[in-house]
matplotlib code that plots the C-alpha trace (Angstrom):
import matplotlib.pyplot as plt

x = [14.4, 12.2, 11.8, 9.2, 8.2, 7.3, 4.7, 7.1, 8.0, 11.5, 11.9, 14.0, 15.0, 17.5, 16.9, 18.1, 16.7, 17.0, 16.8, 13.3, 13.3, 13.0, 9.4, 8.4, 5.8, 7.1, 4.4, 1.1, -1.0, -4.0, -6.6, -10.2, -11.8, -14.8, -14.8, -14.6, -11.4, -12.3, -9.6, -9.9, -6.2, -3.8, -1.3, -1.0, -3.2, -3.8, -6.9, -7.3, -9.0, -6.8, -3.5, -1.0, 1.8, 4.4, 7.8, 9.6, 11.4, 14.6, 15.9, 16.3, 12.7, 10.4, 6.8, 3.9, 1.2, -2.4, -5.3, -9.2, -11.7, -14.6, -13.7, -15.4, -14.0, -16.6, -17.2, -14.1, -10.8, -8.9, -8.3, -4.7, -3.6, -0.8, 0.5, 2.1, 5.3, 6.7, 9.0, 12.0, 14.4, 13.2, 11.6, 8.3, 6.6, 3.4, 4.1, 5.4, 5.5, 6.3, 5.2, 4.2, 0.7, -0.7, 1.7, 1.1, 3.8, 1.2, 1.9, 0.0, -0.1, -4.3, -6.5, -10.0, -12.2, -14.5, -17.8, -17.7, -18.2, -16.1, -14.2, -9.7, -7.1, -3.7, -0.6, 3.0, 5.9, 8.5, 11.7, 12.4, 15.4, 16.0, 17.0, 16.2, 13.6, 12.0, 8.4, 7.0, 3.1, 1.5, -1.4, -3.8, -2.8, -4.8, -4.7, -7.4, -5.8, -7.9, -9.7, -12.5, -13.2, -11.5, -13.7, -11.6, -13.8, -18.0, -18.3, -20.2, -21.0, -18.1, -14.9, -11.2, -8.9, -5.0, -2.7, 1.2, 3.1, 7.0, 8.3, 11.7, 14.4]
y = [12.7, 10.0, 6.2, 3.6, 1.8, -2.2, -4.2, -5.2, -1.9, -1.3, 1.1, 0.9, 3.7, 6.3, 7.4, 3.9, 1.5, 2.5, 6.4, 7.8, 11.1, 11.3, 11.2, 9.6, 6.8, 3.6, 1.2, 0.7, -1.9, -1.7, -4.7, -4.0, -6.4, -6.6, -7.9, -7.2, -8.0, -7.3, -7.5, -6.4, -6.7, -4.1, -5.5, -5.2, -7.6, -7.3, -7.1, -10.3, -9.9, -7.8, -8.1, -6.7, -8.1, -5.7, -6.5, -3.2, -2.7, -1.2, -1.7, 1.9, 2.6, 3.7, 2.8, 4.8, 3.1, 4.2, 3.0, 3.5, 1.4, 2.0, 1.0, 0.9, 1.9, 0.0, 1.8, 3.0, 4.2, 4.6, 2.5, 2.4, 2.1, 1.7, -0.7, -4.7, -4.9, -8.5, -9.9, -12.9, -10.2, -7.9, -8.2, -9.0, -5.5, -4.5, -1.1, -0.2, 3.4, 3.7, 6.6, 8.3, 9.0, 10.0, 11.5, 8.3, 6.4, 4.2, 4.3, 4.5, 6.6, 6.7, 6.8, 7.2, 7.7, 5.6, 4.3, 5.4, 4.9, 6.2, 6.1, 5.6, 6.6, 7.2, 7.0, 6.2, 5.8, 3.1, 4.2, -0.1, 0.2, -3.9, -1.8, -5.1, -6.4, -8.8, -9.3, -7.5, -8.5, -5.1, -5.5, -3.0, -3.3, -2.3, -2.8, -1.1, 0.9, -1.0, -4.2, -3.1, -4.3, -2.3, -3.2, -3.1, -3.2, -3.3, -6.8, -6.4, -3.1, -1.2, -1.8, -2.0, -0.3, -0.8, 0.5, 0.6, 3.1, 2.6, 6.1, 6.8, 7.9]
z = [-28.8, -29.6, -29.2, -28.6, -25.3, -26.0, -24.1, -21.5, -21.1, -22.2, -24.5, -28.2, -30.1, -29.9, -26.4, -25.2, -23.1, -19.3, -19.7, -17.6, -16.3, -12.3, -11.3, -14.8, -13.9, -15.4, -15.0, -12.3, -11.3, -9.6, -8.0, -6.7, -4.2, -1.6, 1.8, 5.4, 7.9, 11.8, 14.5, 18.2, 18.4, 19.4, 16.5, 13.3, 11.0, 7.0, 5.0, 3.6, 0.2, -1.0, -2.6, -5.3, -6.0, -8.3, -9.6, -10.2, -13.8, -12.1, -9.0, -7.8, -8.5, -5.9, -5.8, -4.7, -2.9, -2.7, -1.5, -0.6, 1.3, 4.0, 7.5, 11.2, 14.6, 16.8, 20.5, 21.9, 20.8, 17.7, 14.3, 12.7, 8.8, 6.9, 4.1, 4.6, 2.7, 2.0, -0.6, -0.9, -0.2, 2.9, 6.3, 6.2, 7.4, 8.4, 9.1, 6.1, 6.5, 10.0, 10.4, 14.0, 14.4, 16.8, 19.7, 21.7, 20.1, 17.9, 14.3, 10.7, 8.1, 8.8, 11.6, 12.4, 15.7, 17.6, 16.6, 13.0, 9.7, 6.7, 3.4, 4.1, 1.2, 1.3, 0.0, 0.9, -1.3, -0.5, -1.5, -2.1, 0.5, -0.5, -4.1, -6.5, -8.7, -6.7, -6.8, -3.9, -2.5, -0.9, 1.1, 3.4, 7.3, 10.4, 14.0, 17.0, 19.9, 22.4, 22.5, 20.4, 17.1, 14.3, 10.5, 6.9, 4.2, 4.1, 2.2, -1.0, -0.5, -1.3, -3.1, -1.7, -3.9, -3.9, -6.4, -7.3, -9.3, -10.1, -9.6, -11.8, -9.5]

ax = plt.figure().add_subplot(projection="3d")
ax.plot(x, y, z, "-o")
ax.set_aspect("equal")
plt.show()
């Protein structure tokens, strides 16, 4: 089989134009920023020099988030991450992954102890429940477990990193 993939990324040739194989990676984007967010709340609040926005090829894509950044936890308690989801056609979300962590019911797919400073990365992959191809902005969320400031990003000093892969399903 052969067949050529354009600069939009639809491909011609004998192998058609909507055949990848599951897991193939269609397209990514990534954006790299600098800049601090702090928050002493106990909700979630998003990183705000950073931001991707990705518009899928094909609706039953899935995309794989990732992400890397420095981050403080000042005095007491515990700092939460996960991703912010929002788009025309879905909720807007700023626990995108949901997911339980720790046993205390908080959630985030990262977390990191008091008084400390130190490099985050992750990854989630959105299934894209919505199932369209609507542009979709991601950002970097956080929120402290008490009322003591929680740090996203070390200004100038280091870089925030958040990428986007659409996964073929």
């Amino acid at each position: 089989m052969s067949g050529i993939i354009n600069s939009v990324g639809s491909k011609s040739g004998i192998i058609g134009s909507d055949v990848y194989p599951a897991g193939h990676v269609i397209q990514t984007d990534s954006v790299n920023a600098t800049g601090y967010t702090s928050s002493n709340l106990t909700t979630w609040v998003v990183q705000t020099d950073i931001t991707l926005t990705f518009t899928p090829l094909f609706a039953s894509s899935n995309i794989l988030l990732s992400t890397c950044f420095n981050a403080n936890k000042a005095t007491s308690g515990y700092a939460f991450f996960d991703f912010y989801k929002n788009a025309s056609d879905v909720t807007e979300n700023y626990n995108l992954s949901g997911a339980p962590y720790p046993a205390d019911g908080s959630h985030g797919v990262a977390l990191m102890s008091s008084d400390d400073w130190c490099s985050i990365s992750y990854e989630w992959l959105d299934p894209v429940a919505e199932n369209s191809t609507s542009e979709k902005t991601y950002k970097i969320s956080f929120k402290s477990s008490n009322t003591d400031s929680a740090t996203l990003g070390w200004g100038d000093a280091s870089f925030l990193i958040l990428t986007a892969m659409e996964i073929a399903t």
